[in-house]
C-alpha positions as a Markdown table, in Angstrom:
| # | Residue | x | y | z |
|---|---|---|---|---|
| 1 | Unk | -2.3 | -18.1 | 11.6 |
| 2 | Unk | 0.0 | -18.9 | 8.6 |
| 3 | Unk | 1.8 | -16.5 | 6.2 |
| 4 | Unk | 0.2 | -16.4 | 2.5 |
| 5 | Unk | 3.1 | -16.4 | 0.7 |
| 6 | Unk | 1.6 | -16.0 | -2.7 |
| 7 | Unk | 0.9 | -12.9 | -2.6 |
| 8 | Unk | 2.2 | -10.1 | -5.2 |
| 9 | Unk | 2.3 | -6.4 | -3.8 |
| 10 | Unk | 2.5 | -3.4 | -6.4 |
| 11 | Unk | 2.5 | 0.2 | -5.3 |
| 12 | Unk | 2.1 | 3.2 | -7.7 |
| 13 | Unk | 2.4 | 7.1 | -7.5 |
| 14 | Unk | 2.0 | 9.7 | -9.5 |
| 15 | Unk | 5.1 | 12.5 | -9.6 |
| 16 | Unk | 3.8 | 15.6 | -10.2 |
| 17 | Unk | 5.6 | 18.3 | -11.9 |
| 18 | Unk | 6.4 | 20.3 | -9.0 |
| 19 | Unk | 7.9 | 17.1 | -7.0 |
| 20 | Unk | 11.0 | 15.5 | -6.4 |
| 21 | Unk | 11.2 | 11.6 | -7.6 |
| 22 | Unk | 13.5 | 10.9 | -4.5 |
| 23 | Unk | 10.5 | 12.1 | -1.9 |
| 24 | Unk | 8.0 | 10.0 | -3.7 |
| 25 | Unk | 10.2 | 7.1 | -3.5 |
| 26 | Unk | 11.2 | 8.0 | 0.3 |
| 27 | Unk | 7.7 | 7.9 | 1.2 |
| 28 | Unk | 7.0 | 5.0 | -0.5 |
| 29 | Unk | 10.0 | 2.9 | 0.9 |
| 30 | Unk | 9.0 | 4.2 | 4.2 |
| 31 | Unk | 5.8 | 2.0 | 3.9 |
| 32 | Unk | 7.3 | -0.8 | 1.8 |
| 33 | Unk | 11.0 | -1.1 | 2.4 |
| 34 | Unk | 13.7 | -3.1 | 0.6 |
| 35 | Unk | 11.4 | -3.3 | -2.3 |
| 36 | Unk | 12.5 | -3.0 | -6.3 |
| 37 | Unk | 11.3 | 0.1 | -7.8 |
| 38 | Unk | 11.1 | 1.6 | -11.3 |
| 39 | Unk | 10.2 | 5.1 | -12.1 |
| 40 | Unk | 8.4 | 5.7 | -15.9 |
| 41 | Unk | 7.3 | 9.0 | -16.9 |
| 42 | Unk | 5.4 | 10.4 | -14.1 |
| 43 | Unk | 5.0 | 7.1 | -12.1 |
| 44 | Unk | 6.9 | 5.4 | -9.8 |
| 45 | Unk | 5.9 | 1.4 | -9.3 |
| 46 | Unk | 7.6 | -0.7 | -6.3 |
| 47 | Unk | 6.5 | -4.4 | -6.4 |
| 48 | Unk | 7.3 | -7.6 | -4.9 |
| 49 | Unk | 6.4 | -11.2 | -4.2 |
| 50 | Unk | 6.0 | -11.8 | -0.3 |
| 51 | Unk | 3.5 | -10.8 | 1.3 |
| 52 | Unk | 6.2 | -9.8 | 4.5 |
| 53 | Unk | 6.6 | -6.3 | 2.9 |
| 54 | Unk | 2.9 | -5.0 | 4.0 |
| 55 | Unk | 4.1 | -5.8 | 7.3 |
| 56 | Unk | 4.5 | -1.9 | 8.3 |
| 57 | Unk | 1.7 | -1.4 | 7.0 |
| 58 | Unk | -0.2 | -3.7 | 8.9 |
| 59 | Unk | 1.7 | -2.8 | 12.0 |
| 60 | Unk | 0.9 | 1.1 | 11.8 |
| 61 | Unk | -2.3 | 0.8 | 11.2 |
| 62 | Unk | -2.8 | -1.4 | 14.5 |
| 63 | Unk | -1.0 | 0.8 | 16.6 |
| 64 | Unk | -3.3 | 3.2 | 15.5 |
| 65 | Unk | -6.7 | 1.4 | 15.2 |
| 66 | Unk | -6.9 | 1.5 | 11.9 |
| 67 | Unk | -7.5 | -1.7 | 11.0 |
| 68 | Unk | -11.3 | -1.6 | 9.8 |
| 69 | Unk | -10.6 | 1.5 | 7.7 |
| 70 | Unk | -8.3 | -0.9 | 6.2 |
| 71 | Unk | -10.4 | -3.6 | 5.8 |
| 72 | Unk | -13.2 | -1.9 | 4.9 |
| 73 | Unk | -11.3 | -0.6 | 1.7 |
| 74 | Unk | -9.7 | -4.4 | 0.8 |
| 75 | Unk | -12.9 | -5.5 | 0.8 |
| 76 | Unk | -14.9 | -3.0 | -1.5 |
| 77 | Unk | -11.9 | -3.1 | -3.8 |
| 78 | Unk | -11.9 | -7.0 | -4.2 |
| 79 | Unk | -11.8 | -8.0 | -7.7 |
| 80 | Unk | -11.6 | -11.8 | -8.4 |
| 81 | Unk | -8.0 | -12.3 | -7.3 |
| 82 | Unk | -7.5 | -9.3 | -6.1 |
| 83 | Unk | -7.9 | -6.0 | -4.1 |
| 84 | Unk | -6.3 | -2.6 | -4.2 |
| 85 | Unk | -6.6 | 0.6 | -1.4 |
| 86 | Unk | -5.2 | 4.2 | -1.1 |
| 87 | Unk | -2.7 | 5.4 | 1.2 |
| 88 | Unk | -2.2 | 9.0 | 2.1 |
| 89 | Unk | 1.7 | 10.1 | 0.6 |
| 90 | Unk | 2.3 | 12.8 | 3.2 |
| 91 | Unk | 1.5 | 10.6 | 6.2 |
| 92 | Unk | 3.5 | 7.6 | 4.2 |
| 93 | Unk | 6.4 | 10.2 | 3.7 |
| 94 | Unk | 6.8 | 9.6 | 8.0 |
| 95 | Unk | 6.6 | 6.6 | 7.9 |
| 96 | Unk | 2.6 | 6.4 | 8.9 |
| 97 | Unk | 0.0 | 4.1 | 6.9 |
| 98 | Unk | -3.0 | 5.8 | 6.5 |
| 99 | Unk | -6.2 | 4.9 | 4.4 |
| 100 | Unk | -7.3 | 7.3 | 1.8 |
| 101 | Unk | -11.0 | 6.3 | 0.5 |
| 102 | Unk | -10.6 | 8.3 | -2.7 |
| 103 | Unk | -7.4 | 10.0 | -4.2 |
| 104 | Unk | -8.7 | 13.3 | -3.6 |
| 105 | Unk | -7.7 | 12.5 | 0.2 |
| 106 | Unk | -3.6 | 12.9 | -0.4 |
| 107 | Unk | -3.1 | 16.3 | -1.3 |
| 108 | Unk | -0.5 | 15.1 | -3.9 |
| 109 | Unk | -1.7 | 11.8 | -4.8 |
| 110 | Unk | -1.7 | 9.0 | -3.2 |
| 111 | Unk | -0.2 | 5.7 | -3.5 |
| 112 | Unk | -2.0 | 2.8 | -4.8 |
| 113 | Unk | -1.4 | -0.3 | -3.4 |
| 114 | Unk | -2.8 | -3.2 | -5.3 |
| 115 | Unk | -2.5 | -7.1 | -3.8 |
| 116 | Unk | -3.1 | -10.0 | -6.1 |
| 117 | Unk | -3.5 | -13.2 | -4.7 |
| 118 | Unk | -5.4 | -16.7 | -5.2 |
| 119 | Unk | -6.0 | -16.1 | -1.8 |
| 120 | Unk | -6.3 | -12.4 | -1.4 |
| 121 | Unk | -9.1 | -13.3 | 1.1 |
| 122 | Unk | -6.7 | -14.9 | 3.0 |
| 123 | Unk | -4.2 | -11.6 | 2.5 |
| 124 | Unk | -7.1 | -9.6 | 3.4 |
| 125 | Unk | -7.4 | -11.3 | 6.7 |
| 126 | Unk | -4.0 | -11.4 | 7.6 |
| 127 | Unk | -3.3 | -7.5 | 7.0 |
| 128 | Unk | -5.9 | -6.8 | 9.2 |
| 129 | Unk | -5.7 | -9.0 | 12.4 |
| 130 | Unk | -4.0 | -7.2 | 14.9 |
């Protein structure tokens, strides 16, 4: 299958008062490494432009099955170009992906990972084959 390479990848998290900045951003580069970040506010934001960087994602959630939860999510979430889902932060913070379906799910927030595409059904697929 070939690699969609025109995919953009932003991932957002709220800090919270009570939290440290550097273990949002560790679980967040735990899930998406080598990725720019900036921090505004309360929010951190990592982005970038190849799809490659959801590949620990993708490859956690196969080794734990969790590919339809996944999908499931991507696909509700599809809007025109494209698609957002939640990951827990405290799993993330280990280094684990793992599908929120509301935000109420992470304890502290999760992180929103959004995927825009002129594909994205094509990103969609890819993220999810195992």
């Amino acid at each position: 299958m070939e690699v969609i390479v025109d995919c953009q990848v932003r991932a957002e998290s709220q800090i919270s008062p009570s939290e440290s900045p550097q273990k949002v951003l560790k679980a967040m580069h735990s899930i998406l490494p080598d990725c720019s970040y900036k921090t505004t506010h309360s929010i951190i934001t990592i982005s970038a432009g190849d799809i490659m960087v959801l590949d620990t994602i993708r490859k956690s959630m196969a080794s734990r099955q969790s590919l339809s939860s996944l999908k499931k999510s991507l696909l509700y979430n599809v809007d025109d170009d494209s698609t957002w889902f939640f990951l827990n932060r405290q799993a993330a913070f280990v280094g684990i992906a793992a599908v929120c379906e509301d935000a109420e799910e992470s304890p502290l927030g999760p992180i929103k990972i959004t995927l825009t595409s002129s594909n994205i059904h094509g990103v969609i697929m890819w993220l999810v084959r195992a």
